[in-house]
N, C-alpha and C positions, 0 to 999 in steps of 0.2 A: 439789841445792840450790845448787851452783857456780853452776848455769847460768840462774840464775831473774833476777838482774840482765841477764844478755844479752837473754832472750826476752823481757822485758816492755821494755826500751830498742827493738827494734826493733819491737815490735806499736804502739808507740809512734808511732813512723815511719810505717808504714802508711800508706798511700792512703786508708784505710775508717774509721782513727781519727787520724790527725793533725789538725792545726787548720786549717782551712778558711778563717782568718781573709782569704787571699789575696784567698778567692769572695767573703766576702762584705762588705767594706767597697769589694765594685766594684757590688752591689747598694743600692737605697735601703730601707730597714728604719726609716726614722723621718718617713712621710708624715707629715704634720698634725703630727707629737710625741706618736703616739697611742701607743706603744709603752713597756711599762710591765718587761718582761722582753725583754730582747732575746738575739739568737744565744749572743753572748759575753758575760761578766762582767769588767769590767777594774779594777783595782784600784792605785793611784795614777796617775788618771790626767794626760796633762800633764806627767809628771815624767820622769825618768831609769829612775824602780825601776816604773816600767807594766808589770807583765802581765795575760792574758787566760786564762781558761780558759772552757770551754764550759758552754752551758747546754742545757737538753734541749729545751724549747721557747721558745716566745713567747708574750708576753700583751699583750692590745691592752684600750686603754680607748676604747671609740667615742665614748661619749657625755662631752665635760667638763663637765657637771651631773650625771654620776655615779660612783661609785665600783665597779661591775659593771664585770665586765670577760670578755673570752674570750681562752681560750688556746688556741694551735694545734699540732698536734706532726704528727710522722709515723716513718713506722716502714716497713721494706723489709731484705728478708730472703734475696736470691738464691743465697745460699751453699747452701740448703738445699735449693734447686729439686732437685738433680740425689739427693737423700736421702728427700725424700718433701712435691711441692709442696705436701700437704694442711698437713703440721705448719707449711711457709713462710709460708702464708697465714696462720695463725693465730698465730706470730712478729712477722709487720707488724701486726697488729691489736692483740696485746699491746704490742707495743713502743710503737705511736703512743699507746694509751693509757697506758700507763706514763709516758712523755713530758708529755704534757697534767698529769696527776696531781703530778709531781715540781714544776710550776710553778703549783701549786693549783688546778687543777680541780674542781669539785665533781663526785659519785660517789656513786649506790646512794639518792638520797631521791625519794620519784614525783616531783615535779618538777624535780630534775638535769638538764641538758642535755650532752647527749653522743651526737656523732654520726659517723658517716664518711664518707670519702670513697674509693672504689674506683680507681687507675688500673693496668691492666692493662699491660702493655710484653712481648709473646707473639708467640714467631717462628710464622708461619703453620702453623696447625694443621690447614690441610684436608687437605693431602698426606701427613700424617704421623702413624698413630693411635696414636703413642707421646707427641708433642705434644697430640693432641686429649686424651688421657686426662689427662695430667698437667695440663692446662686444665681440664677437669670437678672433680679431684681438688681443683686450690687454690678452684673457686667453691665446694664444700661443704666445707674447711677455713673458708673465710672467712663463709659461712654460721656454721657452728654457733658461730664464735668470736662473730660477731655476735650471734648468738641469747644467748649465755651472758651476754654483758656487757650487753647490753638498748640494744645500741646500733644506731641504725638507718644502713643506709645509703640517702642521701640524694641522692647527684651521683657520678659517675665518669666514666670516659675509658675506651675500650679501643682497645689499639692493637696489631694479631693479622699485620702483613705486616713486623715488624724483620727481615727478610733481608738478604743482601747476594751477589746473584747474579753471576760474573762471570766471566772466563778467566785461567787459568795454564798458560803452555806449549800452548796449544792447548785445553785440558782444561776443563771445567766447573767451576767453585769455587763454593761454598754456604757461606756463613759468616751464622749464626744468633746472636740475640739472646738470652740465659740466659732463659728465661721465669723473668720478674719481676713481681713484683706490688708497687705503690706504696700504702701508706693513710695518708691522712691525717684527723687528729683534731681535731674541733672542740667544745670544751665551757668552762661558765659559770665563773667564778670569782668570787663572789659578792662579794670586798673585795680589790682590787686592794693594797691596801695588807697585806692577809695575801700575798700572792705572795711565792713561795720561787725562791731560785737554788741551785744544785748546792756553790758553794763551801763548805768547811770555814773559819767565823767565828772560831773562838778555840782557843787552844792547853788543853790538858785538857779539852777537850770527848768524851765516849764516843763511838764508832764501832760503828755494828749494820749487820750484813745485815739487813734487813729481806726478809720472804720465807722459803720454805724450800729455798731453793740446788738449785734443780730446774736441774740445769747437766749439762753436755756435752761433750764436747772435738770429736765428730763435727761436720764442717759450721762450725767455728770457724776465728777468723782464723790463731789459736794454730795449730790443724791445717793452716791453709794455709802459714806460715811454715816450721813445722818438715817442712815434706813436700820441699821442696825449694829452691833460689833459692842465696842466699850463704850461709845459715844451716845451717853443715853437724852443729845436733842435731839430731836423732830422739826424739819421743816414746816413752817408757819402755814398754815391751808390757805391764808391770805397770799400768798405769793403767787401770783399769777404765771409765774413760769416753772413752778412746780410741777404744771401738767403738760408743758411743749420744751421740746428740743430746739432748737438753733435751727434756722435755713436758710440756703445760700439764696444769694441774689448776684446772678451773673453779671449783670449789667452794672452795677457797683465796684463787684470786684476788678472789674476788669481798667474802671476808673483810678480807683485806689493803688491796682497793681500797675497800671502805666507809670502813674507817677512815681511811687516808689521805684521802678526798674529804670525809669530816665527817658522814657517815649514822651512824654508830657510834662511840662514846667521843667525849673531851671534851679529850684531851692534845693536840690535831694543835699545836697554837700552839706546843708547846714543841720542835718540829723546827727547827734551826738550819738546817741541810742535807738536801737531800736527790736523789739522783743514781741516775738507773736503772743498771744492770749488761744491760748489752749486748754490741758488738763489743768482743772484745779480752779479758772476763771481769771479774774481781772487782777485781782488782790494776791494773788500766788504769780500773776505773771511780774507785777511792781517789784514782789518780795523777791524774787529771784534775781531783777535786775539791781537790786540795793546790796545783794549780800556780800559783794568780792570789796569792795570799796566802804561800804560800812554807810554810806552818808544817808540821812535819813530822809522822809516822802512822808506831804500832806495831801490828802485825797478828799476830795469833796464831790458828794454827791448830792444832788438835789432832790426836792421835797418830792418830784414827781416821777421819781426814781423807785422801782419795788428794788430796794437793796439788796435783797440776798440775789434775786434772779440780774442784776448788775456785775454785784460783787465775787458771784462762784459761780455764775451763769455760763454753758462753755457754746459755742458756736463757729460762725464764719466770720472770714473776712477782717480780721481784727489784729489789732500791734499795740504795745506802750511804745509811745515814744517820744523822743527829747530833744527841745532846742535850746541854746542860751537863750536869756530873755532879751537879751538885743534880736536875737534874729525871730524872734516868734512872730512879732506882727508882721513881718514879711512872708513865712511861712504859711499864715492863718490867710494871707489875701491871696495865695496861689491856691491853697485848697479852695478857696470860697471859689473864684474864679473858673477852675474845674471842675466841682460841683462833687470833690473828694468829700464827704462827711467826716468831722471829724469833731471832739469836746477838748476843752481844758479841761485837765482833774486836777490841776494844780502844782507843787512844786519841791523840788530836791530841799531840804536842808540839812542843817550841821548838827539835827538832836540826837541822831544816831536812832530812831525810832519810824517806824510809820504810824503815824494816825490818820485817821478814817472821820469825818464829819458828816454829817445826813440830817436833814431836818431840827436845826438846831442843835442837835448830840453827837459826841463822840466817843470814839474810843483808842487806845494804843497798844503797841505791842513792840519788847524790845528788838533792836536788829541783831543782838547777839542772841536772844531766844527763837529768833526765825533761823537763823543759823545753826543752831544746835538743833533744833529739829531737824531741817532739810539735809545735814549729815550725819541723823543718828546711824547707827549701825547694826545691823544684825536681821535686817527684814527679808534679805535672801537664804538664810541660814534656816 
């Protein structure tokens, strides 16, 4: 429990979740002003007390005679490549749609629009029928994921020669590209003015996993951290998801993503927040959603919880998300009734900090220290 402010302060840091803010205020994201959900959420801005935290996707309004709008996400998963490309495949295809969904997507009505887009980044597979296979393996991962969610794909890219042939010392050098697979997600959002952003709005607001914590410590950033580098912990061998990866479960998702996209129940309006769990786990996805607005998050896990594989564990299927506490127990009786899975983790407050509870103990970590991690600087240099 000592060590859970260190490892979440540096998953922080990370290359794969830090803020990006660098990239992308050197790209242009407001052609026309069509732009209705953008990268980041900023909150006083203009001022002295400005911060930014991330959003999952983007929502564009094409037309200004109308209120339809589309959002676009994406989702890429290469950690998993060298674990089993099929499940990677089908990680970027959740993720990008999860993305899309978390910024109002529509989802699950026949006429829903929701589609993909394929770009493949695969070091040459002719020479090599360990690459050819793991190539076949993620096209029918990314198949059946597409089958499941009823999403077609539409456009893609394949790029099959990322090599890098050359000499050391005389000698041959072959340096390969992790075969990767890129998707991106494009679907309707039927009132730009319902569009959701990831942050946490108001102090005493409830906090749910949304999902059933189909998580993993395998193939996680958590696991790449603790394997080696400056970080001299070790994942506990007691951890039972130290040895398994995340896997989906279509029939779930597909429950979870109804209701979210608006095919099923009638609560979705009373989501304040709402933020996929991705790179980094549970605890990185909370931290991310606390950081533009500062207001602080009590998390409680229970005794029958392996924490670390909860808490940094990365998987399918999964969101933070928020309701006042007026409207939660109406919330809580449309999930039950749907048969959506979902927990309390507990709840916004005004300490400016997140703490963590488990089995009797806890721990804290400031919200201006999660801060200064997740926009240190200098890790693309």
């Amino acid at each position: 429990e000592e060590r859970g402010p260190g490892v979440l302060l540096e998953l922080m840091a990370r290359p794969n979740i830090a803020s990006k803010e660098w990239l992308i205020r050197q790209c242009d994201h407001e052609v026309q002003g069509a732009s209705v959900i953008k990268p980041l959420h900023t909150i006083g801005t203009g001022t002295a007390a400005a911060f930014s935290g991330p959003n999952d996707g983007a929502v564009l309004k094409p037309k200004t005679t109308s209120d339809a709008g589309l959002a676009v996400g994406c989702g890429i998963q290469p950690k998993l490549s060298d674990i089993d490309p099929y499940v990677m495949a089908q990680a970027a295809v959740d993720e990008a749609v999860r993305n899309v969904l978390c910024v109002g997507a529509e989802f699950g009505r026949p006429d829903s629009l929701l589609a993909l887009v394929d770009n493949f980044c695969w070091p040459d597979p002719v020479s090599d029928p360990g690459k050819t296979a793991a190539l076949v393996r993620a096209c029918y991962g990314l198949r059946d994921a597409a089958l499941a969610l009823s999403a077609p794909l539409i456009s893609g890219k394949d790029s099959m020669k990322n090599d890098f042939r050359g000499e050391l010392g005389g000698k041959p050098v072959l340096i390969s590209a992790v075969p990767t697979l890129l998707i991106t997600a494009v679907a309707g959002v039927p009132d730009v003015r319902q569009a959701r952003t990831a942050d946490f709005k108001k102090v005493g607001d409830a906090v749910f996993l949304l999902g059933g914590a189909r998580f993993g410590l395998l193939g996680s950033e958590c696991a790449e951290l603790l394997r080696g580098g400056r970080n001299v912990f070790r994942l506990p061998a007691k951890s039972a998801g130290a040895s398994r990866a995340g896997l989906p479960d279509w029939d779930e998702a597909r429950r979870i993503y109804s209701w979210v996209g608006g095919a099923q129940g009638k609560e979705q309006g009373k989501l304040r927040s709402l933020h996929d769990v991705s790179e980094g786990g549970l605890l990185v996805a909370i931290a991310e959603s606390a950081l533009a607005r500062g207001v602080g998050v009590t998390v409680h896990l229970t005794a029958e919880d392996d924490p670390w594989e909860l808490a940094f564990g990365e998987g399918f299927h999964c969101f933070v998300a928020t309701v006042s506490e007026d409207d939660a127990a109406a919330v809580e009786m449309e999930w039950k009734s749907l048969g959506v899975p979902f927990r309390r983790l507990g709840a916004t407050t005004p300490s400016d900090k997140l703490e963590v509870f488990w089995n009797g103990r806890g721990w804290k970590v400031g919200m201006k220290q999660l801060r200064v991690a997740w926009q240190q600087g200098g890790y693309w240099e």
